[in-house]
C-alpha positions in Angstrom: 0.0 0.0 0.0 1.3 3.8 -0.7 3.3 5.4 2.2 0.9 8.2 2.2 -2.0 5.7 2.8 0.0 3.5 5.5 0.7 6.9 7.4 -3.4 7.4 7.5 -3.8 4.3 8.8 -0.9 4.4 11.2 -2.9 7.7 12.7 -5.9 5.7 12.8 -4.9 2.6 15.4 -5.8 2.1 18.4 -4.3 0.4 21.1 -6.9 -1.1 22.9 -9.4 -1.8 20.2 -5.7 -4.0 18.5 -5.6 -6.1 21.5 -9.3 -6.8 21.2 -8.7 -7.9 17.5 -6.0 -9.7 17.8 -7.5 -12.4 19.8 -10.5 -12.8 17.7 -7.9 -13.1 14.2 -5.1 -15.6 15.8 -2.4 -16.0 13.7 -2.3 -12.2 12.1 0.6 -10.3 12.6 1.4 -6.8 12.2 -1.9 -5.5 13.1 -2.4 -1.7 13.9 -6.2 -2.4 15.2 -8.6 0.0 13.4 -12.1 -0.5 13.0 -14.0 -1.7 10.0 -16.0 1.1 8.7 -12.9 3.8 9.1 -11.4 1.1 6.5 -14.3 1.1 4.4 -14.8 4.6 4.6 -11.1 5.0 3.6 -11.8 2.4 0.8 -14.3 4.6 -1.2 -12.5 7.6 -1.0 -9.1 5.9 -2.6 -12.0 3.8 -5.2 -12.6 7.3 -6.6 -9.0 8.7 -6.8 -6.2 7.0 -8.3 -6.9 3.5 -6.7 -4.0 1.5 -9.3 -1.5 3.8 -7.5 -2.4 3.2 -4.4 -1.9 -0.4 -4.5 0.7 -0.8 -6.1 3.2 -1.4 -3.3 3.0 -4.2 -1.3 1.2 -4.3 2.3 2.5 -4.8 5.4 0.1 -4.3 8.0 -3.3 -6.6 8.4 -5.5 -3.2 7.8 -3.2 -2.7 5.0 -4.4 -6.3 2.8 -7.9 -5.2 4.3 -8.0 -2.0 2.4 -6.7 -3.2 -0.5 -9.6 -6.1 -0.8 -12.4 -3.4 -0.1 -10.9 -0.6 -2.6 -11.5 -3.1 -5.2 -15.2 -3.9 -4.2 -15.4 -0.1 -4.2 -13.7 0.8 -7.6 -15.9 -0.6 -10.4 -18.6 -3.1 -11.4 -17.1 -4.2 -14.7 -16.1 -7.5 -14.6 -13.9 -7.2 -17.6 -11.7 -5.2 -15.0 -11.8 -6.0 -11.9 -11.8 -9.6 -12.4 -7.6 -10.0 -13.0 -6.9 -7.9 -9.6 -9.8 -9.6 -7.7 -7.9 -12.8 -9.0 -4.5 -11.5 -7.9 -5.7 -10.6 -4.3 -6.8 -14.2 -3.4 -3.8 -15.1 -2.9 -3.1 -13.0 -0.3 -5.8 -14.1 2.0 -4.6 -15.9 4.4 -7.1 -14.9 7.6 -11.5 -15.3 7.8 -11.7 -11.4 8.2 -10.0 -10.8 5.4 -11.9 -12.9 3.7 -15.3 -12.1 5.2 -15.3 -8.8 5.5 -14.0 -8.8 1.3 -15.7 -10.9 -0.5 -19.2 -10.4 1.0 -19.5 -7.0 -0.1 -18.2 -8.2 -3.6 -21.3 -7.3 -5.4 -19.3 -7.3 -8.4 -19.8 -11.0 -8.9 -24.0 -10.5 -9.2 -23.5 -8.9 -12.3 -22.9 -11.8 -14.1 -23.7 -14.9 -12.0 -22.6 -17.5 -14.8 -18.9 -15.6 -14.8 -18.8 -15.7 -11.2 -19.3 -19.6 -11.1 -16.8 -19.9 -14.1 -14.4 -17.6 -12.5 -14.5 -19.3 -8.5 -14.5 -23.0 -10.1 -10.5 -23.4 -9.8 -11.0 -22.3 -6.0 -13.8 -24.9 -5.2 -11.0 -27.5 -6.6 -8.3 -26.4 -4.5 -6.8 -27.5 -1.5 -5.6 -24.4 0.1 -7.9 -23.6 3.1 -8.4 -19.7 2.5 -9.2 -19.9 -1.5 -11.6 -22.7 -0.6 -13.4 -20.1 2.0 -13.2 -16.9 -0.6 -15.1 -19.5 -3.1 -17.7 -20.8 -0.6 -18.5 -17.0 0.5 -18.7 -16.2 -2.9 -20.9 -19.0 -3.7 -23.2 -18.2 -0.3 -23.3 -14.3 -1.0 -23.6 -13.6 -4.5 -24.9 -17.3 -6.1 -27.3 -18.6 -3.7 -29.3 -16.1 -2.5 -31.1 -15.1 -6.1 -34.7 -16.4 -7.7 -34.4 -18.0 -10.8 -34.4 -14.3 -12.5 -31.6 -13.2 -11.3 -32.7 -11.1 -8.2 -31.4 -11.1 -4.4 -33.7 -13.1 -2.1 -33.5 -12.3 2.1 -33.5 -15.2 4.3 -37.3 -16.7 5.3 -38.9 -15.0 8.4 -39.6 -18.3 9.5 -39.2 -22.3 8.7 -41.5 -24.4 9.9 -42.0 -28.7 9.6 -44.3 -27.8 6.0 -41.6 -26.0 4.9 -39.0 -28.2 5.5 -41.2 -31.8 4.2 -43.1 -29.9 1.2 -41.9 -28.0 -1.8 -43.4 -24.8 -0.7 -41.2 -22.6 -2.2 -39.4 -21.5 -5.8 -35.9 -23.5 -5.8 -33.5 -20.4 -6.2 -30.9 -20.5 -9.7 -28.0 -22.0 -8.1 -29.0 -23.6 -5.1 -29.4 -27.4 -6.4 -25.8 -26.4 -7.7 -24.3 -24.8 -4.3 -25.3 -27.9 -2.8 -23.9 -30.3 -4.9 -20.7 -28.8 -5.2 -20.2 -28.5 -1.3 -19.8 -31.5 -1.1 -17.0 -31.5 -3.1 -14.7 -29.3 -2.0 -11.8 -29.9 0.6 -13.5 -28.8 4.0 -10.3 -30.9 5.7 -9.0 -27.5 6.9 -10.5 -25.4 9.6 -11.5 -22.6 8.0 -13.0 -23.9 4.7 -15.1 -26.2 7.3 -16.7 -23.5 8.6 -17.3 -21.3 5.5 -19.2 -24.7 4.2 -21.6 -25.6 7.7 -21.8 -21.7 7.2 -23.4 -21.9 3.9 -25.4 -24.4 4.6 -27.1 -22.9 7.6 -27.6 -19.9 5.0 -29.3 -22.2 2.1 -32.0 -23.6 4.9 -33.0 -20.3 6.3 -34.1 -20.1 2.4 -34.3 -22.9 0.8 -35.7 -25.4 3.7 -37.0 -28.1 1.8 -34.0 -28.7 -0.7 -31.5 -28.2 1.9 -33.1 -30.7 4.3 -33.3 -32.8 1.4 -29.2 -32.6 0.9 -28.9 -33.2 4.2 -30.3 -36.3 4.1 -27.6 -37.2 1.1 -24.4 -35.1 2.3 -21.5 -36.8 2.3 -19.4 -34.5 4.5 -17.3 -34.8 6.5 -18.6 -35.2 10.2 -17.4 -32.2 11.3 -18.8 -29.6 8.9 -22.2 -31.6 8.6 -22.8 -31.2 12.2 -21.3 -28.0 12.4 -24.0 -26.9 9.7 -26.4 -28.5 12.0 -25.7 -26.8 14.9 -25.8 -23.5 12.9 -29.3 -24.0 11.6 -30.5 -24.8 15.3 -29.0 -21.6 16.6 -30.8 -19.5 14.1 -33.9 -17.6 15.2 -35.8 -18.9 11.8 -36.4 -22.7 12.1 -39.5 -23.3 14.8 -38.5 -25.8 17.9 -40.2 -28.5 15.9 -37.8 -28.4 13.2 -34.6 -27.8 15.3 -35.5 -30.8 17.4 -35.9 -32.6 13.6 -32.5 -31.5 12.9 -30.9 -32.3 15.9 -32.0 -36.0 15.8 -29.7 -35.9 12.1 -26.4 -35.1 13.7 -24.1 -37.9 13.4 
């Protein structure tokens, strides 16, 4: 990142709130311990200038890699460019918040949903723990949650038994396809694991019926299925009838 930009976000740490971090993010060093939406705020005020320039050095700091990921959700929605630096960042994930706080404000990639499958396949097939995760949140985010025209769908107020035994509502574009490939893709890896249980818990708060039914099926591994059990019976949407459904599914 540009020494002008590192010195703005040297100004901007704080002591206290960098020990609190630090032991939710184990692992990250160099760390300065500023807060989210002074990076994002930062983010779209360097999308707007000269953003290429500003990235062109290398980071150093955690907030640094941070920055760099959300300047380029902030900078442009055509794919045709962002596509070769979002592709270049990846890489250089190597923590969830990172990854998270990225890639889930990536609206880039509902532009064109077919690209954004084509362009995250070679991360579903890989065995590195953090591209795994940047494909599964991309996959949960921007793929999943969308009716079969293309548009963004919330979560379901409420799942109850009917929902979850009849086909009472419209199977979303990719959801029969998130499924399927989640159970491909190497969850051996902590992280990954718990980007997959994650999305699962996600596709049954709105897609009950065909997400019970791959649960049923799954052949994941024990940890992440359970995990994604446990998620769906801490959620506030499914009734007690259905969580105690659920629980009886654990392995």
């Amino acid at each position: 990142m540009h020494s002008d930009i590192r010195k703005k976000l040297e100004a901007m740490s704080e002591h206290d709130y960098q020990k609190f971090s630090s032991a939710l993010i184990p692992g990250v060093k160099h760390m300065l311990g500023i807060r989210l939406p002074q990076l994002r705020q930062l983010a779209k005020i360097i999308a707007k200038s000269n953003w290429k320039e500003a990235i062109e050095d290398e980071d150093f700091y955690f907030e640094e890699r941070m920055l760099r990921g959300m300047v380029l959700s902030y900078v442009s929605k055509d794919m045709d460019e962002m596509l070769p630096y979002i592709e270049a960042f990846i890489p250089l994930v190597d923590n969830w918040s990172v990854c998270d706080s990225v890639f889930m404000g990536m609206e880039i990639f509902q532009k064109d949903r077919e690209r954004a499958w084509k362009f995250i396949e070679p991360y579903l097939q890989s065995h590195k723990e953090f591209e795994v995760r940047v494909a599964l949140i991309i996959m949960m985010q921007h793929l999943l949650k969308c009716d079969k025209n293309g548009k963004k769908i919330p979560r379901l107020r409420t799942v109850d038994a009917a929902d979850v035994k009849n086909v009472s509502e419209e199977a979303g574009l990719y959801v029969e396809r998130v499924l399927a490939q989640v159970d491909k893709v190497d969850t051996t890896d902590y992280y990954a694991s718990m980007a997959a249980s994650w999305l699962i818990a996600e596709a049954f708060c709105c897609y009950p019926y065909h997400t019970y039914e791959y649960i049923k099926i799954s052949s994941l591994d024990n940890r992440t299925y359970n995990k994604g059990i446990q998620k769906i019976v801490e959620s506030r949407i499914p009734t007690d009838e259905v969580k105690n459904l659920l629980k009886t599914m654990k392995r």
